[in-house]
N, C-alpha and C positions, 0 to 999 in steps of 0.2 A: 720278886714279883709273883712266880710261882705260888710262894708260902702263901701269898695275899689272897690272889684267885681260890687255894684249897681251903682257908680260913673261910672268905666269904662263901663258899659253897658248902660247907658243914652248917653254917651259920642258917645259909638261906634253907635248908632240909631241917632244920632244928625249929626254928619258924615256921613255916608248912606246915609240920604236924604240929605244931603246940596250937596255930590258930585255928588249925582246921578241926584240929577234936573240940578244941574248946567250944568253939561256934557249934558246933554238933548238936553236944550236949544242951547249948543255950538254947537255939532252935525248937530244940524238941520237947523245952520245959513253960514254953510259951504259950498263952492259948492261943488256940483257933485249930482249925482243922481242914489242910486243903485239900482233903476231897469234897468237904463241905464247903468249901469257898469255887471248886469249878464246879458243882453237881447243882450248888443252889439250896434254898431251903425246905423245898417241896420234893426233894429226892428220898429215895425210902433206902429203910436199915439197909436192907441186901445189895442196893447198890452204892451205897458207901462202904460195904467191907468190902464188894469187889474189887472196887477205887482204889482202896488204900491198900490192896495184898497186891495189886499191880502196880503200885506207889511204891512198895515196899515199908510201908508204913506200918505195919503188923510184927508180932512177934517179942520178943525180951528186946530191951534197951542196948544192952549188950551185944546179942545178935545182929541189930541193925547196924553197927556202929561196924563190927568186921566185916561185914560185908560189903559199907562203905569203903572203909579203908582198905580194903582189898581190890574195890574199883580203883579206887585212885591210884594205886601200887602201879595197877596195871595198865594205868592211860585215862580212865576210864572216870571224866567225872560227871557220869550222869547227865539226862537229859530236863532241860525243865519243867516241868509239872504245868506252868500257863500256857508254853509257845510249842513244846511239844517237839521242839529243838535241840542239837547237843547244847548241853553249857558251851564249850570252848566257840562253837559257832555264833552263840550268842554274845559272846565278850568281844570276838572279833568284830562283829554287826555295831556298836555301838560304842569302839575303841577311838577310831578316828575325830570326831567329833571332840572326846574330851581331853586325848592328845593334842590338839589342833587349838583348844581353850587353853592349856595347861603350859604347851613351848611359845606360844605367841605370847601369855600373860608372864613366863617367865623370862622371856628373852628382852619384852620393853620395857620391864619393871628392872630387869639389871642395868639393861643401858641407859636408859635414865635416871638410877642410883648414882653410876659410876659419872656420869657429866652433872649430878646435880654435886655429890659428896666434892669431883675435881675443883668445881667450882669456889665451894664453900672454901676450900682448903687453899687453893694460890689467891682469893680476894676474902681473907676474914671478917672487913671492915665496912666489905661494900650493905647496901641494902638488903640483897635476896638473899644472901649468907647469916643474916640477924632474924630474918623468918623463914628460914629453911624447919629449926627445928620445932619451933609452933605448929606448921603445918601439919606439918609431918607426924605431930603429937594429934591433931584434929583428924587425917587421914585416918590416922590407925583406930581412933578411937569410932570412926563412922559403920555403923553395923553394915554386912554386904547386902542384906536382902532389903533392909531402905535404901540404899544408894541405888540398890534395882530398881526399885519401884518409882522411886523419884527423877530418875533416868527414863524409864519406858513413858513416865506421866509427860515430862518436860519437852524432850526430843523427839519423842517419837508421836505420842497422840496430840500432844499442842503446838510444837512446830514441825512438824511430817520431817523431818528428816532422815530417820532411819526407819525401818519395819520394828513392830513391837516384838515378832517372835519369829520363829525359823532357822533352817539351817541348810547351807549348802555345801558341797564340798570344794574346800581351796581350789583345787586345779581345775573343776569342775565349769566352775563359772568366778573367775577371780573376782569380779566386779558385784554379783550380787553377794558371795561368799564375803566380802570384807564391809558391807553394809549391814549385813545380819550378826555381822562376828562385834560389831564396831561396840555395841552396849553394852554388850558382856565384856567385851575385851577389858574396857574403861571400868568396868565395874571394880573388875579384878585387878587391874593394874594401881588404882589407888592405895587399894588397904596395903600387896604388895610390895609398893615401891615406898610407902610409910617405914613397914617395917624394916626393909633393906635400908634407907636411909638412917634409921638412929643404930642400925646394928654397925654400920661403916661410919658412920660417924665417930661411935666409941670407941672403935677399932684404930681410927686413926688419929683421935686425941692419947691413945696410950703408945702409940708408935712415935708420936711429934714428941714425946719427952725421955725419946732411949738418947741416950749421949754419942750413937756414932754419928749423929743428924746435927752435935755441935760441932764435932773436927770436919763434917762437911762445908759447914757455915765459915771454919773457921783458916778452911783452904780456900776460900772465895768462891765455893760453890751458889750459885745464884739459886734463889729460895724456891722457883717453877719449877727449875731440873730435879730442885734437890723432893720437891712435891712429886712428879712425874715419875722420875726414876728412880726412887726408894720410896715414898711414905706410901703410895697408894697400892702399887705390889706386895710391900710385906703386911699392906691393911687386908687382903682379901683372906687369907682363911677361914675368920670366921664368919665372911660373906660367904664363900663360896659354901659352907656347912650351912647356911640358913638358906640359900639358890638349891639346892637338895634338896633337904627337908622340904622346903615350902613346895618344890615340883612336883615331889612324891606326895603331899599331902593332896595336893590341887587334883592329881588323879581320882583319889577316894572324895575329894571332899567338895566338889562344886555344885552339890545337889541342888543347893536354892539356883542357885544362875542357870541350870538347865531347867529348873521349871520352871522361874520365871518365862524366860525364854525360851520355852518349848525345844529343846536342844534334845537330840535323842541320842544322850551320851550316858557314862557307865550309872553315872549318879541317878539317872533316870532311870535308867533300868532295875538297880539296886530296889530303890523307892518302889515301883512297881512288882517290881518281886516280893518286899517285904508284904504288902498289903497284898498280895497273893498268897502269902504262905508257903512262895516257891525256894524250899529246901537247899536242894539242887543248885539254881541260879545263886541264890543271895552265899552260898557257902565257896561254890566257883568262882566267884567274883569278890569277893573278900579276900580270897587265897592269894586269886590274880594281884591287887592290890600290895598284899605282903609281901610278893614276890617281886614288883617294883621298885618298892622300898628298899630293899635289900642292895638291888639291881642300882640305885640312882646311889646308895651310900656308898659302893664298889666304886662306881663313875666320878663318888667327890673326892675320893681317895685316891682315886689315879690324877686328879687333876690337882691333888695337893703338890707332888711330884714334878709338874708343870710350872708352880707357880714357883715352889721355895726349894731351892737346889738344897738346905739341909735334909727336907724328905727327900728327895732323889738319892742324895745319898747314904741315906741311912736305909 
């Protein structure tokens, strides 16, 4: 376990810098110019090279890049350029929100994987088990930022049932906080309980044809025990590898669903950074993100362990 945490922790420091230079370098071969984007277009020369020597926007390429990474070495990653805040205060400010999107849509896209695949799996013959995989093909195939729209059109501005945009926080006010959350939630829980369905699905069509699942059959093991307590446990690894991924993606990636719905989370911020020009932010908050990733792949590896005692013991 040791070797694993020291593995994952070279891994996550090898990551850091490779996204964080690379993004550097990208940033800064981009146009636009943010002392030009807060000064405006009626600002004169002298005070755009003030702007950008207090920016640090001046100087060789090179030069800026070590003094970058010399911040960052040391804690240090800069303050934004629009909010006039640290980065890390800024990520924190705008963290909860897309955590709060990202475990609620991954926690009822699993547990409705895992009761819709059970299903499918002890009734093969019934009805909802012959369009389980149709759906689920239609689900995934539905783009998220229509499924928004046609969501905010139908429930929210034609039959009032939820507000079209906002955000509250969970404990804050549970009741308004789960009426605001309820469209986005829905949005996200589609495409992702799509894809968790045919990844477990396949998962447990290649597991129904291992031969220790005959001599259970064939010691009179009844075919729900023998579903329950073998096919669906040894199905989940490459669920739990896609419950990951898809978590850690959800972090960086639910840009549209915050601004459909006005959500003031990372994705939002990000978006508003870029079209600031804001260096600083969009490179802190990219980091942040790689840093998750790393952090959720560590989290599906210790829960491989959990699930299939030959990782435990190996």
């Amino acid at each position: 376990m040791a070797a694993v945490l020291l593995r994952r922790l070279r891994d996550l420091l090898v990551v850091l810098f490779v996204v964080g230079t690379v993004l550097f370098f990208l940033l800064r071969s981009i146009p636009g110019d943010p002392a030009q984007v807060l000064l405006g277009t009626k600002a004169s020369p002298d005070q755009l090279d003030r702007l950008r020597r207090e920016l640090g926007l001046t100087g060789p390429l090179h030069e800026q890049y070590a003094h970058w990474l010399g911040n960052v070495l040391s804690g240090d990653f800069g303050t934004s350029i629009k909010y006039q805040l640290p980065v890390p205060q800024m990520i924190l400010d705008h963290l909860a929100p897309t955590l709060t999107l990202a475990v609620l849509g991954t926690v009822i896209s699993f547990l409705l994987t895992v009761l819709i695949v059970t299903w499918v799996t002890v009734s093969p013959h019934s009805r909802v088990a012959r369009s389980v995989n149709r759906a689920a093909q239609f689900g995934l195939a539905l783009p998220e930022f229509w499924l928004a729209l046609v969501a905010v059109w139908l429930f929210a501005l034609t039959l009032g049932w939820f507000p079209t945009s906002g955000y509250t926080p969970l404990f804050e006010d549970p009741a308004t906080a789960i009426s605001q959350l309820a469209l986005p939630l829905a949005v996200l829980v589609v495409g992702q309980t799509a894809f968790l369905t045919i990844t477990m699905e396949e998962s447990v069509l290649g597991e129904l044809s291992q031969l220790y699942l005959r001599t259970a059959r064939a010691k009179g093991v009844g075919e729900r025990r023998i579903v329950l307590r073998h096919v669906l446990p040894n199905s989940m690894l490459p669920v739990l590898t896609t419950v990951g991924l898809n978590f850690a993606s959800l972090i960086g990636g639910v840009v549209v669903i915050e601004s459909i719905f006005v959500i003031p989370g990372l994705g939002t911020m990000l978006l508003g950074a870029v079209y600031a020009r804001d260096f600083p932010l969009i490179q802190g908050g990219v980091m942040f993100i790689a840093f998750l990733f790393v952090v959720v792949n560590l989290l599906v590896d210790l829960a491989y362990a959990l699930v299939d005692p030959k990782v435990r013991v190996s």
